[in-house]
VEXBADREN-361823 format. One line per field, with one value per residue: x, y, z of N, C-alpha, C in turn; residue in three letters. Coordinates in steps of 0.1 Angstrom, whole numbers, padded with zeros to 4 digits. Example, Ala and Ser with C-alpha at 12.3 -4.5 7.8 and 13.67 -1.06 7.14 Angstrom:
residues 2
n_east	c(0132;0128)
n_north	c(-0057;-0022)
n_up	c(0078;0071)
ca_east	c(0123;0137)
ca_north	c(-0045;-0011)
ca_up	c(0078;0071)
c_east	c(0132;0129)
c_north	c(-0033;0000)
c_up	c(0078;0079)
residu	c(Ala;Ser)
This chain:
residues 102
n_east	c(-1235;-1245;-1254;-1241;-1252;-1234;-1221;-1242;-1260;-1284;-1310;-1341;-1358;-1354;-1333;-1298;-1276;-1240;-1213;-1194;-1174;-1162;-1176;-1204;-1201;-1195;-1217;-1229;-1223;-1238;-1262;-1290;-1282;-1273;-1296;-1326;-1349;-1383;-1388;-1379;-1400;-1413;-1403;-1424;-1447;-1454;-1461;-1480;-1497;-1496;-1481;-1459;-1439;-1406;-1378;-1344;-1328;-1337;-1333;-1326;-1300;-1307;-1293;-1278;-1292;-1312;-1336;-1359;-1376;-1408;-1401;-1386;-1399;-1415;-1396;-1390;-1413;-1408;-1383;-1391;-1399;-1389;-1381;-1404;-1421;-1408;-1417;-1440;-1442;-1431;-1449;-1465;-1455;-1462;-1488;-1487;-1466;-1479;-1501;-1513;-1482;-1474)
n_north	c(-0855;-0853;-0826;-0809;-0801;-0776;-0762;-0734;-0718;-0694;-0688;-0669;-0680;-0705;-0728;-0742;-0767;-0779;-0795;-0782;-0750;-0739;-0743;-0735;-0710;-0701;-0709;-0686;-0664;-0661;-0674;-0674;-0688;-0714;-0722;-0745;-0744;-0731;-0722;-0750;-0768;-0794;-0794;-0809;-0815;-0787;-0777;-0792;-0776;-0770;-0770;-0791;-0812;-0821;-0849;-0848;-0866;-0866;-0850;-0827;-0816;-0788;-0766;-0756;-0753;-0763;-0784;-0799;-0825;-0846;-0875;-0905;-0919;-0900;-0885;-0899;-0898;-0871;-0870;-0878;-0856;-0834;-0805;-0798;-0800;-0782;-0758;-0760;-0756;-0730;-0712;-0716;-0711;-0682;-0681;-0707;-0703;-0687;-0704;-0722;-0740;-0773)
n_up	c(-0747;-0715;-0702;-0668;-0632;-0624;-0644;-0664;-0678;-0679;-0706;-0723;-0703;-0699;-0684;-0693;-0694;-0693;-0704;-0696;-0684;-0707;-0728;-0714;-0719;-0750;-0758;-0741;-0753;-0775;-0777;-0791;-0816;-0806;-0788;-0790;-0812;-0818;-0787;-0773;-0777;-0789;-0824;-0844;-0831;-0829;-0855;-0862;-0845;-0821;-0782;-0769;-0747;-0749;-0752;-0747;-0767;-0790;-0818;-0845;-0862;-0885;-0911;-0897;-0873;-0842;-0839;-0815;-0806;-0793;-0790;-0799;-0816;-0828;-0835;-0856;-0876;-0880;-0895;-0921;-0936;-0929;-0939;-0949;-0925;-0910;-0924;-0920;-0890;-0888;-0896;-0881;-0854;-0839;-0828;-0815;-0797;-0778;-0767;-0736;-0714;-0718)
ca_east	c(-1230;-1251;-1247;-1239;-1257;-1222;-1222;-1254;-1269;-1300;-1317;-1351;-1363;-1347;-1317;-1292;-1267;-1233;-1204;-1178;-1174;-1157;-1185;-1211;-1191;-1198;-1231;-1235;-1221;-1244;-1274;-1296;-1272;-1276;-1307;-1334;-1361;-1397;-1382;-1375;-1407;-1415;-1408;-1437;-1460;-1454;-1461;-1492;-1502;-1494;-1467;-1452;-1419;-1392;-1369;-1336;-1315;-1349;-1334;-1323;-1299;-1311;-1290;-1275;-1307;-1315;-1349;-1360;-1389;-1413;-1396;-1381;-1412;-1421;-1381;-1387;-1422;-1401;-1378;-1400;-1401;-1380;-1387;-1422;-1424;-1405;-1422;-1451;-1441;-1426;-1458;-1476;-1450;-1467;-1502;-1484;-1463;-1485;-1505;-1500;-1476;-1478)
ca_north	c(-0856;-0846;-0814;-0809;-0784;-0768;-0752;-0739;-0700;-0692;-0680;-0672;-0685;-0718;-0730;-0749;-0772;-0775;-0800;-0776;-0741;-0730;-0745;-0728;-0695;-0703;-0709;-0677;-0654;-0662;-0682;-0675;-0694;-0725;-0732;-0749;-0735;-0732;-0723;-0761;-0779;-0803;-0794;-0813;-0809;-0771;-0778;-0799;-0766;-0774;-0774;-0806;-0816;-0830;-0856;-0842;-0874;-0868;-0841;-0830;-0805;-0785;-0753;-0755;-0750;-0774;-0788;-0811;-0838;-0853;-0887;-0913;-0922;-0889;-0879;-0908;-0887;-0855;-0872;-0879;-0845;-0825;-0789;-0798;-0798;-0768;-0747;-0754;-0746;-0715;-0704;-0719;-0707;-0673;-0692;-0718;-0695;-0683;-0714;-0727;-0749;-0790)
ca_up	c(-0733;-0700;-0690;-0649;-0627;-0622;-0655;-0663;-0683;-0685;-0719;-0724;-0692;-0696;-0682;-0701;-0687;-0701;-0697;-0695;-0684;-0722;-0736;-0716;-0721;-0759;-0754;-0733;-0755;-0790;-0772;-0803;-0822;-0801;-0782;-0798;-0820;-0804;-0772;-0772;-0773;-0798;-0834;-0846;-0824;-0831;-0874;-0858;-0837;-0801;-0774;-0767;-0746;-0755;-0750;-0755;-0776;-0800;-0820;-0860;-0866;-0898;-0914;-0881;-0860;-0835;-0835;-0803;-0807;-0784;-0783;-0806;-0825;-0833;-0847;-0871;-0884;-0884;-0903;-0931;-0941;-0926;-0948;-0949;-0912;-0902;-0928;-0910;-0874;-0890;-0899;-0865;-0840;-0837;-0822;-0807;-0781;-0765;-0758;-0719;-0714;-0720)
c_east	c(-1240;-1244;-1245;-1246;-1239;-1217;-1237;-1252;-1281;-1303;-1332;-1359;-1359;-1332;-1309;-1281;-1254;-1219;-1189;-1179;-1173;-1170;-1202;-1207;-1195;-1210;-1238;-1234;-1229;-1254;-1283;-1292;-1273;-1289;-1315;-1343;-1374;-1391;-1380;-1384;-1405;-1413;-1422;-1448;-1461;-1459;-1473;-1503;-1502;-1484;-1466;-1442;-1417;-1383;-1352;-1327;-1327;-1345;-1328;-1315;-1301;-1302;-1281;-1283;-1312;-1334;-1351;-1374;-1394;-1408;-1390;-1387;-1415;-1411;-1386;-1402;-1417;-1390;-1375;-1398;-1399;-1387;-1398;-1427;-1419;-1408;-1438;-1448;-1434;-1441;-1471;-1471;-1458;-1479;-1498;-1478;-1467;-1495;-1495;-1495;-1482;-1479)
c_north	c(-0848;-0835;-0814;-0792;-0770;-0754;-0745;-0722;-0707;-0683;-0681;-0678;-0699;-0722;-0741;-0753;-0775;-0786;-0797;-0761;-0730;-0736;-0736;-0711;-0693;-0703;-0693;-0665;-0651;-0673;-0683;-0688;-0714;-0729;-0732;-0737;-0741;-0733;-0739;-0768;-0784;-0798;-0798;-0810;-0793;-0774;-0784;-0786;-0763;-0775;-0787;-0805;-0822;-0835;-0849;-0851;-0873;-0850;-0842;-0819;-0801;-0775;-0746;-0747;-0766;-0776;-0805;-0817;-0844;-0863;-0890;-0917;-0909;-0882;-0886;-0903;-0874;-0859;-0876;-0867;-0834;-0804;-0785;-0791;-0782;-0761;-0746;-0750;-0735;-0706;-0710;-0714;-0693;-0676;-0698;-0713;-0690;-0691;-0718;-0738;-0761;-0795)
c_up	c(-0724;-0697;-0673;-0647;-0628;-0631;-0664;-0674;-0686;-0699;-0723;-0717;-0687;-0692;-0686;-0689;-0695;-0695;-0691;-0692;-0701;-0725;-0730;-0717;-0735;-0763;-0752;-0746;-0770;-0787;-0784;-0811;-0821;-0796;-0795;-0803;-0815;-0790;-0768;-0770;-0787;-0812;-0847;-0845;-0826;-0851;-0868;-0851;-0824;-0796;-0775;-0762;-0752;-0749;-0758;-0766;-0792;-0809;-0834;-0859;-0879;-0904;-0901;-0870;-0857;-0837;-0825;-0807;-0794;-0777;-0798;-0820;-0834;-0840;-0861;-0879;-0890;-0893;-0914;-0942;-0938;-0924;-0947;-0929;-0903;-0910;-0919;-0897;-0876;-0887;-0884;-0855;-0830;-0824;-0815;-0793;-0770;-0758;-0741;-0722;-0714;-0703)
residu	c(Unk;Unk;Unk;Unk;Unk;Unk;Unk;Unk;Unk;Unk;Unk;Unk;Unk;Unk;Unk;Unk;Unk;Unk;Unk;Unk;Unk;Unk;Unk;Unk;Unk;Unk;Unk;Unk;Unk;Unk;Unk;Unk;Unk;Unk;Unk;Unk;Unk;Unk;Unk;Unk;Unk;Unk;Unk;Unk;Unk;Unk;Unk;Unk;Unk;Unk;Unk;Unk;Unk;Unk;Unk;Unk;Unk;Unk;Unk;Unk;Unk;Unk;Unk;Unk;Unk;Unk;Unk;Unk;Unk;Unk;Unk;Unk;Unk;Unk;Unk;Unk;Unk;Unk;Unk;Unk;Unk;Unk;Unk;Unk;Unk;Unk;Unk;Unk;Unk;Unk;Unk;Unk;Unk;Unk;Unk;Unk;Unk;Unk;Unk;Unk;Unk;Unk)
């Protein structure tokens, strides 16, 4: 579901939208917990070495960590190999963050 401006926190510089007040309240109070991994760019593209957006319906939950994907095309690569993939952007995130933005 679409979040609305009306409910909104910010974490990490980004601001999340939320369809419900309880739910950004839930949200607010264990943010870690929920937002994506790689500050929310691409999974992939982060195991590849690089930012990337992301589309947000392009996502996997894992261990219950969110990972977001470029697009559609590029979930169904990440979803190849899952483990494989987020061991590498474990070990690329470092490098990758501080690249500028996409």
């Amino acid at each position: 579901m679409k979040g609305s401006d009306k409910y909104t926190a910010t974490y990490r510089g980004a601001k999340f939208h939320f369809a419900s007040a309880a739910h950004r309240d839930v949200f607010a109070a264990n943010p870690g917990h929920f937002a994506p991994q790689y500050d929310g760019y691409c999974a992939f593209g982060t195991a590849q070495g690089h930012k990337a957006s992301t589309e947000p319906q392009a996502f996997t939950v894992v261990d219950n960590k969110l990972y977001l994907n470029y697009n559609d095309s590029v979930l169904k690569t990440w979803r190849q190999d899952v483990s494989g993939y987020i061991k590498k952007a474990e070990a690329n995130w470092d490098k990758v963050r501080v690249q500028p933005d996409p």
